[in-house]
N, C-alpha and C positions, 0 to 999 in steps of 0.2 A: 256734718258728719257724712264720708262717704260708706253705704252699704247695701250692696246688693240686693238685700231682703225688702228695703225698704220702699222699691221700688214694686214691686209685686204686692206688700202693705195696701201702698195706694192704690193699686186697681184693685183689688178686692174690695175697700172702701167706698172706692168710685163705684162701684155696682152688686154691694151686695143686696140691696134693695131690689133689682131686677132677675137675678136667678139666682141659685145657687152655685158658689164657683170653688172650684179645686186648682190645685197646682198639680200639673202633669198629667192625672190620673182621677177621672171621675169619683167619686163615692158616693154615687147615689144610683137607684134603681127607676129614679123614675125620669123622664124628659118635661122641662127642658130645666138644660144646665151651660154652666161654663166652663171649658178646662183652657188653663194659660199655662206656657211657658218662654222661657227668656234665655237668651245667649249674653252671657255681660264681657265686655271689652274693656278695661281702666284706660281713662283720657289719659296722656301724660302732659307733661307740663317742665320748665324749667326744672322745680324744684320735687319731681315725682310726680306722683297719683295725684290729678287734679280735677278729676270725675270720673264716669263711668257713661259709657254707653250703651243701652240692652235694645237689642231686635225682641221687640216684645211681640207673642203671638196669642190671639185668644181666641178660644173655637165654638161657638154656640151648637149646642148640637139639639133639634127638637124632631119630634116625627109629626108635626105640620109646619109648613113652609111658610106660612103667613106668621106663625107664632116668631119661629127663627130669625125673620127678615125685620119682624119687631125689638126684636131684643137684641139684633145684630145695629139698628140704628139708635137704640136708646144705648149701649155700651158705648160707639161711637161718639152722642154726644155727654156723656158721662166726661169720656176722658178728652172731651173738647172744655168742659165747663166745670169740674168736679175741685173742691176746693182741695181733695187729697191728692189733687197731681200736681197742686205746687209744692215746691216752687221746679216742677220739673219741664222740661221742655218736650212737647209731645209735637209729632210728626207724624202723621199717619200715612201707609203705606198701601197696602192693597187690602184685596176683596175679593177673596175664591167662594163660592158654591159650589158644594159635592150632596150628589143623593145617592145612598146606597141602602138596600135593602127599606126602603120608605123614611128611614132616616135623613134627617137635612143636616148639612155640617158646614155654617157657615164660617171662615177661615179670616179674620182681620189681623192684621200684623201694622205694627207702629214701631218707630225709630224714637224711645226713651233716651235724654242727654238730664243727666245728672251733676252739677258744679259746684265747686267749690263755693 
């Protein structure tokens, strides 16, 4: 079954045990947390839609940087070894840190292939 949702499913799955995480938009008051969102692209194929492919981005946000840089490597290998990203194909892509106002926001983006 191809569907977008079900891709965000799995990371949340993949890491709900290490923050708390939202789509798009935090809902929480306290740090640290995760917010992720995704651009989805449908593969095509001969006969139509034969995946999908999402620029997946997930943002660790804590106000200590050790905390951040923790939970920025156990998401990482979440979604290196998590049995909710099968049977997807994960690629991981970069690695930004930002600090603003003593806030840390560390920025992992991955390249999700989803197939028939």
């Amino acid at each position: 079954m191809i569907d977008s949702e079900l891709i965000g499913d799995a990371f949340v799955d993949a890491v709900k045990d290490i923050a708390p995480c939202f789509l798009a938009e935090a809902e929480a008051d306290d740090y640290p947390f995760i917010v992720y969102n995704q651009t989805i692209v449908p593969l095509m194929g001969k006969d139509g839609v034969c995946g999908l492919e999402s620029s997946f981005v997930a943002t660790i946000v804590s106000n200590d940087f050790e905390e951040a840089e923790d939970i920025a490597g156990a998401v990482a290998a979440a979604m290196r070894t998590a049995e909710s990203m099968q049977p997807y194909a994960v690629y991981p892509n970069t690695i930004n840190r930002d600090c603003t106002n003593k806030v840390w926001e560390i920025e992992l983006t991955w390249t999700i292939r989803q197939h028939n």
